[in-house]
C-alpha positions as CSV (number, residue, x, y, z in Angstrom):
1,X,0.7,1.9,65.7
2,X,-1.5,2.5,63.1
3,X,-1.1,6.0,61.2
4,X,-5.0,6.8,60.2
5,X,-4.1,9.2,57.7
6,X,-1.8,6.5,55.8
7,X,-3.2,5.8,51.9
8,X,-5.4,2.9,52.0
9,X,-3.6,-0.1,50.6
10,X,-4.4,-0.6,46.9
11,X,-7.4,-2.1,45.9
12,X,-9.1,-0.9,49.1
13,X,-12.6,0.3,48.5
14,X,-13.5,4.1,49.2
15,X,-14.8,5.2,52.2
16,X,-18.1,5.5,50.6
17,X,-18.4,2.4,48.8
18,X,-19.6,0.2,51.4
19,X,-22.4,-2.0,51.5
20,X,-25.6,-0.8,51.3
21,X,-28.5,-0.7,53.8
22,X,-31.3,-2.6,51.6
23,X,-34.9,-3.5,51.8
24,X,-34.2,-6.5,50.4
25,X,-31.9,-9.6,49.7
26,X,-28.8,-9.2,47.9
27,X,-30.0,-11.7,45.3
28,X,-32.5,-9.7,45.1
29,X,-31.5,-6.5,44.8
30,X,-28.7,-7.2,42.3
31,X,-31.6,-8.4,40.1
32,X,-33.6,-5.1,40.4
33,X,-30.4,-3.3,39.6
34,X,-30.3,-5.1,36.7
35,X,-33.8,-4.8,35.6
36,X,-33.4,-1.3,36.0
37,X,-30.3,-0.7,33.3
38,X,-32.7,-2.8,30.9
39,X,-35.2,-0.8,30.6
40,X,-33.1,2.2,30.4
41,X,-31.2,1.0,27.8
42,X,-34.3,0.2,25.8
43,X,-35.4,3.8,26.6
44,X,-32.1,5.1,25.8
45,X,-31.9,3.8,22.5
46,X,-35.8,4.7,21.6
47,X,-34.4,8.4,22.0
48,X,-31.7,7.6,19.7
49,X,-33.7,6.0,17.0
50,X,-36.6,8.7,17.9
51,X,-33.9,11.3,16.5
52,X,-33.0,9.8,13.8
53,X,-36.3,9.0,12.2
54,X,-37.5,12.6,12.9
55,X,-34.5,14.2,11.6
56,X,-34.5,12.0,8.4
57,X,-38.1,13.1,8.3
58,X,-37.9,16.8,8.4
59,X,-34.5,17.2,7.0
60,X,-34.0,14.6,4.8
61,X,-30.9,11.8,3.6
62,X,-31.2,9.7,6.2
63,X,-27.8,8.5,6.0
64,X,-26.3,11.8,6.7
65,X,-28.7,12.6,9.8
66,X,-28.3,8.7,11.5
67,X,-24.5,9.4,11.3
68,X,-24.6,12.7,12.6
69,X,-26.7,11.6,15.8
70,X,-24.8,8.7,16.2
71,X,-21.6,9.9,16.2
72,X,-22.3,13.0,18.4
73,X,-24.5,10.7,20.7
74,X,-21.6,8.2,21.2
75,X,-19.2,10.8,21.4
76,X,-20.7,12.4,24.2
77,X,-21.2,9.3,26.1
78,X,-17.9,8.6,26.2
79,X,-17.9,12.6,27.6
80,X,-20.9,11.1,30.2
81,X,-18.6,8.2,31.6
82,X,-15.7,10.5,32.6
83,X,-17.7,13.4,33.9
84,X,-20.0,10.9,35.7
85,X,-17.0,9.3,38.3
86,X,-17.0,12.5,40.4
87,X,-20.2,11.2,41.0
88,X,-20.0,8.0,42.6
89,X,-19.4,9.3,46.3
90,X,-23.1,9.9,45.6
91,X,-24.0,7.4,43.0
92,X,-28.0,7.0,44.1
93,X,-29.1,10.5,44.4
94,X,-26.9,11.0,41.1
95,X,-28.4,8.3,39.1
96,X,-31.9,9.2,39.8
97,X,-31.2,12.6,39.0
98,X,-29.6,11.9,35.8
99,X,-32.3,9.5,34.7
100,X,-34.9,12.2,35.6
101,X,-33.2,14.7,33.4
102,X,-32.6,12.5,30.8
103,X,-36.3,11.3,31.1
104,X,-37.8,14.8,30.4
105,X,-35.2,16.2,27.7
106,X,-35.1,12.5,25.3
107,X,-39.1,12.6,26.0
108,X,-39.2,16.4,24.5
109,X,-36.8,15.9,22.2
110,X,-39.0,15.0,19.3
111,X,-42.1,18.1,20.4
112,X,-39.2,20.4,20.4
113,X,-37.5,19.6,16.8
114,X,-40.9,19.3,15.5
115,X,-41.6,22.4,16.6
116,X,-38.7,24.1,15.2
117,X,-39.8,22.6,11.8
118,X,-43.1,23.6,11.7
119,X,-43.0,27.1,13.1
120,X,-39.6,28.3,11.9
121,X,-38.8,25.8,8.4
122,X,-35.4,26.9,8.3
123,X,-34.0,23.3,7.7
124,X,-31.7,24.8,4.7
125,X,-28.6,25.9,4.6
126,X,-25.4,25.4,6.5
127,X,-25.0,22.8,9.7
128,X,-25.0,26.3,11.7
129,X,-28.6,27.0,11.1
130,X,-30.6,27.1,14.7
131,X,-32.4,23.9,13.7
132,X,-29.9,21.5,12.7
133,X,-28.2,22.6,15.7
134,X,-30.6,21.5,18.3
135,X,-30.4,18.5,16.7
136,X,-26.9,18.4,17.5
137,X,-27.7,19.7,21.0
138,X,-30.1,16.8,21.5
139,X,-27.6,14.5,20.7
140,X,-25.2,15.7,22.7
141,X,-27.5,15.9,25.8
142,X,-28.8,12.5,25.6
143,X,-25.8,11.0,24.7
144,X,-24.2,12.7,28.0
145,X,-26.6,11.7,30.2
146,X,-26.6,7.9,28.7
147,X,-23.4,7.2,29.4
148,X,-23.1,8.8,33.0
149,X,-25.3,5.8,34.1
150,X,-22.9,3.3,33.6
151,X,-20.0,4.1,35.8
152,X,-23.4,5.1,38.4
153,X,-24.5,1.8,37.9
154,X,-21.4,-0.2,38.2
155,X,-21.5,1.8,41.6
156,X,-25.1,0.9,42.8
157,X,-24.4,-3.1,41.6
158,X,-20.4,-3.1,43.8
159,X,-22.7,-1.4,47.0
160,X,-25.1,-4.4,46.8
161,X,-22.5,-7.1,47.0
162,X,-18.4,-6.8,45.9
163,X,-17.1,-8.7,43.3
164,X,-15.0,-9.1,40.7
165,X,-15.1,-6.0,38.2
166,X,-15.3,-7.7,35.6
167,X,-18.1,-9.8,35.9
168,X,-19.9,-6.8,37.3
169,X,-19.5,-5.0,33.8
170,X,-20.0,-8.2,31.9
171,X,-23.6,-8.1,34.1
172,X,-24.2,-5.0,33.3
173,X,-23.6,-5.0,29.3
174,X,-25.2,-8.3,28.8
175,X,-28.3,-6.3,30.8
176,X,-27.7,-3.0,28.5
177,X,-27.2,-4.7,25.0
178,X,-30.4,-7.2,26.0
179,X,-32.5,-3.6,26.9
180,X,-31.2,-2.2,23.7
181,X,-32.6,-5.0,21.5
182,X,-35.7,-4.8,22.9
183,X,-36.1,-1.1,22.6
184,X,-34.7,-1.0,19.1
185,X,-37.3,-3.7,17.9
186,X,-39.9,-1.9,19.8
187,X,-39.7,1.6,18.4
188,X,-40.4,0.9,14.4
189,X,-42.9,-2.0,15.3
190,X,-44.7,-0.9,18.2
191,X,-44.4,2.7,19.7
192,X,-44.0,4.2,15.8
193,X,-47.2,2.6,14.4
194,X,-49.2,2.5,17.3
195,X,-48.2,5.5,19.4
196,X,-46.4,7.9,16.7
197,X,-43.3,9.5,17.2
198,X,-44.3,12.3,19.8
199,X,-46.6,10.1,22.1
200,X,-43.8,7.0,22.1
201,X,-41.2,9.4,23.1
202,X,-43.2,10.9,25.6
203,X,-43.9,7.3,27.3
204,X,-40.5,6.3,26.8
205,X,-39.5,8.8,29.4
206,X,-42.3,8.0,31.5
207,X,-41.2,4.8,31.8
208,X,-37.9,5.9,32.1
209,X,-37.7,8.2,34.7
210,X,-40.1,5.6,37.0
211,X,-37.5,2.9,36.6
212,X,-34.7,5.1,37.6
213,X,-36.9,6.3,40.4
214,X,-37.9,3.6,41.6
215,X,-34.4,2.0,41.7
216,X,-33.6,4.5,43.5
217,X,-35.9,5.7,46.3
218,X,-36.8,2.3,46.6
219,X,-33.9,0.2,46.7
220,X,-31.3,2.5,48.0
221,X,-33.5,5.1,50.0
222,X,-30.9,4.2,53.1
223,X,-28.0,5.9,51.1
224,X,-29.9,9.5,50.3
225,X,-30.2,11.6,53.5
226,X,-33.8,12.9,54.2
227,X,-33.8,16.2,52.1
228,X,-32.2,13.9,49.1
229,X,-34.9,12.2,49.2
230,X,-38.2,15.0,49.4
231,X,-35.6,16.6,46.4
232,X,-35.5,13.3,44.2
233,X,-39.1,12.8,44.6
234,X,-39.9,16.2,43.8
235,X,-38.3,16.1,40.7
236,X,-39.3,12.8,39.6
237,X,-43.0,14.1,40.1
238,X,-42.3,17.7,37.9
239,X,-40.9,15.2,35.2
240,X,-43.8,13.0,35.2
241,X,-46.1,16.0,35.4
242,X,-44.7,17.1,32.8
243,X,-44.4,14.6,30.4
244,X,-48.6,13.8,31.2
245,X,-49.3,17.5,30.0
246,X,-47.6,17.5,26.8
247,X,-49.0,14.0,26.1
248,X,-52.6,15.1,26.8
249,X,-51.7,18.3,24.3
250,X,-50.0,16.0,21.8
251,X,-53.0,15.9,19.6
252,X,-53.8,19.4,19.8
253,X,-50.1,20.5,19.4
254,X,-49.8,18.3,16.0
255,X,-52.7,19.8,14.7
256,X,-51.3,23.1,16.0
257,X,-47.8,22.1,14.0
258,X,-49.8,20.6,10.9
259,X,-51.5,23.9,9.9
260,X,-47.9,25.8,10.6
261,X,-46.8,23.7,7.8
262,X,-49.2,22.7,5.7
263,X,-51.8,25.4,6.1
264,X,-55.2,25.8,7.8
265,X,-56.8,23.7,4.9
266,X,-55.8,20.2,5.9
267,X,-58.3,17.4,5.2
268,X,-56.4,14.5,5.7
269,X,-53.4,13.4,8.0
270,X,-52.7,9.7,8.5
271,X,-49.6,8.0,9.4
272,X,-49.3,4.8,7.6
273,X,-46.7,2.5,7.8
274,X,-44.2,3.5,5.7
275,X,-45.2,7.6,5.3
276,X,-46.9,10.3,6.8
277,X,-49.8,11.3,4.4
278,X,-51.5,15.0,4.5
279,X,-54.2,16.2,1.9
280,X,-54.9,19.8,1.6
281,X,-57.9,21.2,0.1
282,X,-59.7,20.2,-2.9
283,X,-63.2,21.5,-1.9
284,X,-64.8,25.2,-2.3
285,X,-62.6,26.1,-5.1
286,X,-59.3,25.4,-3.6
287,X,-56.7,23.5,-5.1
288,X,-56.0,20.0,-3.9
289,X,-52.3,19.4,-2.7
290,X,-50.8,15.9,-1.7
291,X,-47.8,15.4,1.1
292,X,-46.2,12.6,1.6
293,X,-43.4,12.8,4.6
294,X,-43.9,16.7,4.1
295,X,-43.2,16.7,0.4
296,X,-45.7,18.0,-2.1
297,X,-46.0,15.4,-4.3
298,X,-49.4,16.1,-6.6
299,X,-50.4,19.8,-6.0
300,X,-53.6,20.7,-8.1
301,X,-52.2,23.7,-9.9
302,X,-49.4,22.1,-11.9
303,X,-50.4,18.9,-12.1
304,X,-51.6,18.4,-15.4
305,X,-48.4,19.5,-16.4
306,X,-46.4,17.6,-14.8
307,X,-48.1,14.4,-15.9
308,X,-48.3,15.2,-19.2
309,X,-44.6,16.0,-19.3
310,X,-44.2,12.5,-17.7
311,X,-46.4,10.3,-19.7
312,X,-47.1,11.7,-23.8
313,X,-43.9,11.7,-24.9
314,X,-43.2,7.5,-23.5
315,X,-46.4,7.0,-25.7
316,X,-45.6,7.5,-29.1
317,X,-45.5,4.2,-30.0
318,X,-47.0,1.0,-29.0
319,X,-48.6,1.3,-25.8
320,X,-51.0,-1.6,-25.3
321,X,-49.2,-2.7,-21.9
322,X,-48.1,-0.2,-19.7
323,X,-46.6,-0.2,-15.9
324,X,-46.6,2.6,-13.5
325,X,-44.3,2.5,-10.8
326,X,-45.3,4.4,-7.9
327,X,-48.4,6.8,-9.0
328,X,-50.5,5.7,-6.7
329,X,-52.4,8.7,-6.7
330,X,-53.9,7.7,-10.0
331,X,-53.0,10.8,-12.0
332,X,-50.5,9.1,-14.5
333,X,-52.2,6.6,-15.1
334,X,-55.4,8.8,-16.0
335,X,-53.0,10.4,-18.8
336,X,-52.3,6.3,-19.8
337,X,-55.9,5.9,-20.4
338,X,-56.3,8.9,-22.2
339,X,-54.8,6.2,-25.2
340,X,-57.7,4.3,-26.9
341,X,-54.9,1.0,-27.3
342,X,-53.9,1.0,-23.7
343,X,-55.4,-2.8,-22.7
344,X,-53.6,-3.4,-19.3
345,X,-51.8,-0.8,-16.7
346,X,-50.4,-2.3,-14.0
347,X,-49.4,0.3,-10.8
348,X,-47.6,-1.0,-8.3
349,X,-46.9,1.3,-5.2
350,X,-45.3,1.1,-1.9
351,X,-48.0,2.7,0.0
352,X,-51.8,1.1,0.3
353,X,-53.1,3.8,1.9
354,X,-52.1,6.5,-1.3
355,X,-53.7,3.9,-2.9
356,X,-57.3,4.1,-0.7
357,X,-57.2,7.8,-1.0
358,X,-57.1,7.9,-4.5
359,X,-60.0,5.1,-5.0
360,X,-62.5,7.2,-2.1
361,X,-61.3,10.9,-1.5
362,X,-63.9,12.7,-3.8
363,X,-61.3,15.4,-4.5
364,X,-58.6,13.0,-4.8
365,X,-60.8,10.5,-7.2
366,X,-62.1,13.5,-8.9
367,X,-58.6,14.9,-9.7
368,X,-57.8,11.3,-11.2
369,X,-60.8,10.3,-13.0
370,X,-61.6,7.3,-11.1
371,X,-59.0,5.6,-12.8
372,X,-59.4,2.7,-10.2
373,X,-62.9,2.2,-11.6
374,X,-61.7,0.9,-15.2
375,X,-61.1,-2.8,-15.1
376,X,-58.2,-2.1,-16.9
377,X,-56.3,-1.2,-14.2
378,X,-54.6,-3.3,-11.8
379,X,-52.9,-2.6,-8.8
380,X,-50.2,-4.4,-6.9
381,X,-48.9,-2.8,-3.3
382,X,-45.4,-3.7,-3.3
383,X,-42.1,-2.4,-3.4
384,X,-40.8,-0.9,-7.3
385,X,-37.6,-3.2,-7.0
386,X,-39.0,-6.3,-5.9
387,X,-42.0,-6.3,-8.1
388,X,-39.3,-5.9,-10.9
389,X,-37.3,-9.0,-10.0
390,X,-40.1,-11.0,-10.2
391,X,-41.7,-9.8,-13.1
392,X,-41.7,-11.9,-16.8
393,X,-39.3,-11.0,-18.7
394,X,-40.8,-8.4,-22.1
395,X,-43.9,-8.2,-20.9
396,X,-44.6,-3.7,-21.3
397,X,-44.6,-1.4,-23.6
398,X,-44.0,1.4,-21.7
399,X,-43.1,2.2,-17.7
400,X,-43.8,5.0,-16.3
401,X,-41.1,5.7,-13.1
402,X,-43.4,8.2,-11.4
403,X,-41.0,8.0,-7.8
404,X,-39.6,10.3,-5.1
405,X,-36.8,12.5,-6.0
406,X,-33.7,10.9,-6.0
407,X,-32.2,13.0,-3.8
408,X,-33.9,11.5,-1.2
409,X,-31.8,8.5,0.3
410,X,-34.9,6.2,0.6
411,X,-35.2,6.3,-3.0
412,X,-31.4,6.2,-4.3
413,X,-32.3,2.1,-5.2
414,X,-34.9,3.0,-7.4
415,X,-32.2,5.2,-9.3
416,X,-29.5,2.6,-9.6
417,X,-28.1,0.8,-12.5
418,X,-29.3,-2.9,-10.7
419,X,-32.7,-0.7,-11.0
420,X,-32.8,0.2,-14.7
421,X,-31.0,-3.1,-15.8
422,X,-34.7,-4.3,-13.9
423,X,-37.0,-2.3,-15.9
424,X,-34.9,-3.1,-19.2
425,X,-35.2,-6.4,-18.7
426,X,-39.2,-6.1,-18.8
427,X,-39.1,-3.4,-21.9
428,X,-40.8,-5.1,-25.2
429,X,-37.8,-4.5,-27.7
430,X,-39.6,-1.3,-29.1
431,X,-40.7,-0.4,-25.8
432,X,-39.8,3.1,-23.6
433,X,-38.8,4.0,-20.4
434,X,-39.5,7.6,-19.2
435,X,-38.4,9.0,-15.5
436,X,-38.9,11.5,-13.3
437,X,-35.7,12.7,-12.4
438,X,-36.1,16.0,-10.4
439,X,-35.5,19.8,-11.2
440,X,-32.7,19.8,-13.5
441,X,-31.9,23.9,-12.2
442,X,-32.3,22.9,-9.1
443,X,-29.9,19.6,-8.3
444,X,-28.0,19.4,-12.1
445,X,-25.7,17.2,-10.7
446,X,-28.5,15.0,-9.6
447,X,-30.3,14.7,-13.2
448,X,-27.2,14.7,-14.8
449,X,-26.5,11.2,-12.2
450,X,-29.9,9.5,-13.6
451,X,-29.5,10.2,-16.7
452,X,-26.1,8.3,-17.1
453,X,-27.2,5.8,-15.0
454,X,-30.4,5.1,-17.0
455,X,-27.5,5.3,-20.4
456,X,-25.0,2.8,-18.4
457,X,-28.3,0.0,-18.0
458,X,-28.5,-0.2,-22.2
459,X,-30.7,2.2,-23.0
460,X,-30.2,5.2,-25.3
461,X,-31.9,8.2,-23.6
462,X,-33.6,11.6,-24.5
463,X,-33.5,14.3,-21.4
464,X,-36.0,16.7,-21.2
465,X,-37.1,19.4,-18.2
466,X,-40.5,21.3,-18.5
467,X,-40.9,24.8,-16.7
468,X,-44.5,25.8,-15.0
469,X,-44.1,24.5,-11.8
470,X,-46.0,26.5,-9.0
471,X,-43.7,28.3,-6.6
472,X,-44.4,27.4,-3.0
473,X,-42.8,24.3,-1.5
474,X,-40.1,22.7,-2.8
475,X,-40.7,18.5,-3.6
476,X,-37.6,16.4,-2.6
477,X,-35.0,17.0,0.5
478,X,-34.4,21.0,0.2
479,X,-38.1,21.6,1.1
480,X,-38.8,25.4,1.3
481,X,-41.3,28.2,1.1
482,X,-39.0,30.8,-0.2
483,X,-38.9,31.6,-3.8
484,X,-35.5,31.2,-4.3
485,X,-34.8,27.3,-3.1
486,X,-38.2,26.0,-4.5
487,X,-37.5,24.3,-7.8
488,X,-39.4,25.9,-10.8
489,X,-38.9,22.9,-13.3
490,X,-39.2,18.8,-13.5
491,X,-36.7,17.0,-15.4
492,X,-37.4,13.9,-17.2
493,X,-35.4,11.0,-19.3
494,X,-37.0,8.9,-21.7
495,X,-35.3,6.2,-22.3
496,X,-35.3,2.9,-25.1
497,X,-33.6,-0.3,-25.6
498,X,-30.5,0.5,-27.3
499,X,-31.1,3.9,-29.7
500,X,-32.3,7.4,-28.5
501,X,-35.9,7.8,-28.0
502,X,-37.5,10.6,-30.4
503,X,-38.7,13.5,-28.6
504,X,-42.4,13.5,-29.9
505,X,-46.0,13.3,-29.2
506,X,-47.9,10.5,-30.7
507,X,-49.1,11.6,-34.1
508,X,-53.1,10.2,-33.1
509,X,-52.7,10.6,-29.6
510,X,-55.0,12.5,-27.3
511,X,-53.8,16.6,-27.9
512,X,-52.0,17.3,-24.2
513,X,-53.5,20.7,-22.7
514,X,-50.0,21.8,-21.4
515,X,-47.6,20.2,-24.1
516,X,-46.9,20.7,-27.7
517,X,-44.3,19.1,-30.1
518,X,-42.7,22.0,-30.6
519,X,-42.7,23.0,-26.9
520,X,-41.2,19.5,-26.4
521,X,-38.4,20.1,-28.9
522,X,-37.4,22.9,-26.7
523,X,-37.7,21.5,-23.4
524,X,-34.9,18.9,-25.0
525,X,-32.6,21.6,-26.2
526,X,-33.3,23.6,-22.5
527,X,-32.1,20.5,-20.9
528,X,-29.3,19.4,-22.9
529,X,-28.2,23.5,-22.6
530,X,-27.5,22.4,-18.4
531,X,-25.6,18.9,-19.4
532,X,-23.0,18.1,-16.7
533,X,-20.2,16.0,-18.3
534,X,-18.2,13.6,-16.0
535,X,-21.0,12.0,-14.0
536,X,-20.8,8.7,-12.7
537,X,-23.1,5.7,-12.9
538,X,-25.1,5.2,-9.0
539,X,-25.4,1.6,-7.9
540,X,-26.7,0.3,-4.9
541,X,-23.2,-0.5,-3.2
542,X,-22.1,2.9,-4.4
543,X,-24.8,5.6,-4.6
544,X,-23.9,9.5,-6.3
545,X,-27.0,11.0,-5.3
C-alpha cells in the first residue's frame, strides 16, 4: 500500500510543476517563451546603460558611476534569483507582475534622477547625499527585479515541456545574452540619438511590460485563476498608462528641468551626438553662457579673461602657425587673430554642432568675432588625439589645448603623457604649448597631475592660475551653485621643447584688456605658492586624475 504522505522520490517534479494548459503547440510555445526573455533582456540592459550614461552625465567620472551601477545591479540580481524561487508555485502571475514593476520603475528611472538633478543639485558631497542614493536605490531595484525572472522563466519553459536542466538554462542564456546585445547596441545608436534618454527609457518599458504581458496572459492564461487574471491586466494597463503620460509630458517636463538648471533664459538646447549643448542668453543685455553636458564652458562675464590668460602668454614668439584644440566656440582663436603674423589656425573639435553655433548664433558669432569668416581659419571635426597622430611632424608654432577639465574621465586621454608626447612631436623647435588645466584652489592635486605630465613628455613648463572667474556654477565634475565649491580661478601651463617658457606678453602684441606683464609675473608666483610635490605622471593605461 502506498503511504500518500511519503516524500516524493528524488527528482520528482512539484506538485505544481506540471504541464501547462496552452493555446498553442509546445514548439510553439517554447519559442514564445523564448522570444519573450529576449526582449527583456534587451530592455533590461537599456535600463542599465540608461543609468549609467545619466549618472556619468549629471554626476560626472564615468568610470566611478558605471562601476557603482554595475556592481550594485549585479549584486542584487544575484539577491533577485534567491528571493524569486518562493515564487515558482506561481511562476506566471509572478513573472508578469515582476516585469510590470520593473517596466514602470527602469522606465522612470531616468525622469526621476533627472529630476533630483535639476530641482535639488545636490550631486556633491559624500555617497550619502539623497541623490547619489537613489541612484543606488535604482540599481538595486532593477537589478532585483532582473534577476527574479530567470529562475520564473526556467519555470514557465520546464511547464511547456520537461527536459533536461541544463539545456533549458543553456536556452535560456543563449536567448538573454542574444537580447542583451541587441539592447546594448540599440541604446547609444538608436534610442539615445533618436529618442533621448527620457523618451527611450520610457519606450523601453513599454515594450517591456507588453512582452511580459503578453507571455503571460496569453500563453499561460490557463495557470492564473480568474481574479489573477482581471489583477494582472489591471496593472499591466496602470503601467502602460502611465508610462504614455510621462511620455506625452517629456517635452514639457525637460523644459520644465532645463530652466531649473540653467535658468528661464535658455535659447538653445540640442542634443548632438557626442554632448548635450544649452545656450543661455546673449540678447537684451544679458550675458551669453555656453553648457556643454551641464558644464559652463564660455560664460560672457569672464570670458575675455579667460582667453586671454589662455592664449597671450603662448604668443610671445613666433606665431605664424597656430592649432587650437578644442575651442570650437571660436573665442580663442579670436584672441589668435588678434596677432597681425598669425597666417594659418587650424581648430579641430570633437563636436560639429559647437562648431555651427559659433559660425550662425548671432550672439554666439558676435561674442567671437566671426572668426569662422577669415579664410585663415580652418576647421577639422575630429577627435584632439587622433588628429595628432596623424598630423606632420613640426608643423606649429603654437597649440592652444582649450579642453574639458581633466577631471572629467572623458577627457583624462587628452591629459596623458601618450597625449603631450603628441603635441610635442608637432611643436616647431621654438614653438609653445599652453593648457588649460583647471582651478588650481580648487583640484591642486589635479593641476599639480598635468603639469608633471606635460614636464615628463620633454617639455620645460611655466604654471600659471589667473583669478576673476564669475561665481555661479562651477565648470568640470563638482558642478555647483554655492559659493563655496564653485572654482574662483583657471590654471594654466605653458609649456616649450626642452627649457622653461618665459612668463611674458609679446613685446608688439595686441595690449590684452584683462592681463598685464606684471599681473602675469604674479599669477606665476600665485601658482607656484600651491605646488604639490610628489605627483605622478597620468598615462592612458594608468590615469591620476
Amino acid at each position: 500500500m502506498i503511504d500518500p504522505h511519503a516524500p516524493a522520490p528524488p527528482g520528482t517534479p512539484p506538485p505544481w510543476a506540471g504541464p501547462a494548459r496552452l493555446p498553442v503547440r509546445p514548439q510553439t510555445a517554447r519559442f514564445l517563451v523564448l522570444a519573450c526573455v529576449f526582449l527583456c533582456a534587451a530592455c533590461g540592459l537599456v535600463y542599465e546603460l540608461e543609468l549609467v550614461a545619466l549618472a556619468s552625465y549629471l554626476i560626472g567620472d564615468s568610470v566611478t558611476q558605471a562601476s557603482v551601477v554595475l556592481s550594485v545591479m549585479v549584486f542584487a540580481m544575484g539577491v533577485g534569483s534567491l528571493a524569486a524561487k518562493r515564487l515558482r508555485p506561481r511562476a506566471a502571475a509572478g513573472f508578469g507582475a515582476i516585469e510590470a514593476v520593473l517596466a514602470l520603475v527602469g522606465g522612470c528611472s531616468a525622469m526621476a534622477l533627472y529630476a533630483v538633478f535639476a530641482w535639488t543639485g545636490d550631486w556633491g558631497g559624500l555617497w550619502a547625499s539623497g541623490p547619489r542614493c537613489l541612484l543606488v536605490a535604482f540599481s538595486l531595484a532593477i537589478g532585483l527585479l532582473i534577476g527574479a525572472e530567470v529562475p520564473l522563466l526556467m519555470e514557465l519553459i520546464q511547464r511547456i515541456r520537461r527536459q533536461d536542466p541544463g539545456g533549458a538554462v543553456a536556452d535560456l542564456f543563449a536567448a538573454d545574452y542574444v537580447g542583451a546585445l541587441v539592447g546594448g547596441l540599440a541604446f547609444p545608436f538608436l534610442l539615445l540619438p533618436q529618442l533621448g534618454q527620457l523618451t527611450g527609457a520610457l519606450l523601453t518599458g513599454a515594450v517591456n511590460v507588453t512582452a511580459g504581458g503578453a507571455l503571460v496572459l496569453g500563453l499561460f492564461h490557463g495557470d492564473l485563476t480568474r481574479r489573477a487574471r482581471w489583477s494582472l491586466l489591471t496593472l499591466i494597463a496602470a503601467v502602460l498608462a502611465l508610462l504614455a503620460t510621462a511620455a506625452a509630458l517629456v517635452g514639457d517636463f525637460e523644459r520644465a528641468a532645463r530652466h531649473a538648471v540653467y535658468g528661464r533664459d535658455v535659447r538653445v538646447a540640442l542634443q548632438t551626438g557626442v554632448q548635450e549643448v544649452v545656450i543661455t542668453g546673449g540678447t537684451h543685455g544679458r550675458p551669453l553662457n555656453l553648457f556643454l553636458d551641464g558644464r559652463l564652458r564660455v560664460s560672457g562675464r569672464d570670458e575675455r579673461r579667460y582667453h586671454e590668460a589662455l592664449v597671450h602668454p603662448a604668443m610671445n614668439g613666433p606665431h605664424a602657425r597656430v592649432l587650437v584644440l578644442g575651442g570650437g566656440d571660436g573665442l580663442a582663436a579670436r584672441e589668435v587673430l588678434r596677432y597681425p603674423g598669425v597666417h594659418r589656425v587650424d581648430i579641430v573639435e570633437l563636436d560639429a554642432a559647437v562648431v555651427r553655433l559659433a559660425r550662425h548664433d548671432p550672439a554666439l558669432s558676435r561674442l567671437n568675432g566671426n572668426v569662422y569668416g577669415d579664410p585663415r581659419v580652418h576647421v577639422r571635426t575630429a577627435d584632439a588625439f587622433r588628429r595628432l597622430r596623424d598630423a606632420a611632424r613640426a608643423a606649429y608654432d603654437v597649440v592652444i589645448a582649450d579642453l574639458p577639465d581633466p577631471g572629467i574621465t572623458a577627457s583624462t586621454r587628452l591629459y596623458s603623457q601618450e597625449f603631450y608626447g603628441l603635441v610635442r612631436r608637432v611643436l616647431m623647435p621654438d614653438g609653445r604649448l599652453v593648457v588649460q588645466a583647471g582651478p588650481v584652489s580648487l583640484r591642486p592635486r589635479v593641476f599639480w597631475t598635468v603639469e608633471t605630465t606635460v614636464r615628463s613628455a620633454g617639455l620645460g613648463t611655466s604654471p600659471y592660475c589667473v583669478d576673476g572667474r564669475a561665481s555661479g556654477f562651477a565648470a568640470g565634475p563638482d558642478r555647483s551653485s554655492g559659493a563655496t565649491r564653485a572654482p574662483h580661478d583657471w590654471g594654466f601651463v605653458l609649456a616649450a621643447p626642452g627649457a622653461r617658457p618665459p612668463l611674458r606678453l609679446a613685446a608688439r602684441g595686441p595690449r590684452p584688456a584683462t592681463l598685464t606683464q606684471r599681473g602675469l609675473e604674479a599669477d606665476g608666483r600665485a601658482a607656484e605658492g600651491m605646488r604639490i610635490e610628489g605627483v605622478r605622471v597620468s598615462t592612458l593605461v594608468h590615469p591620476r586624475y
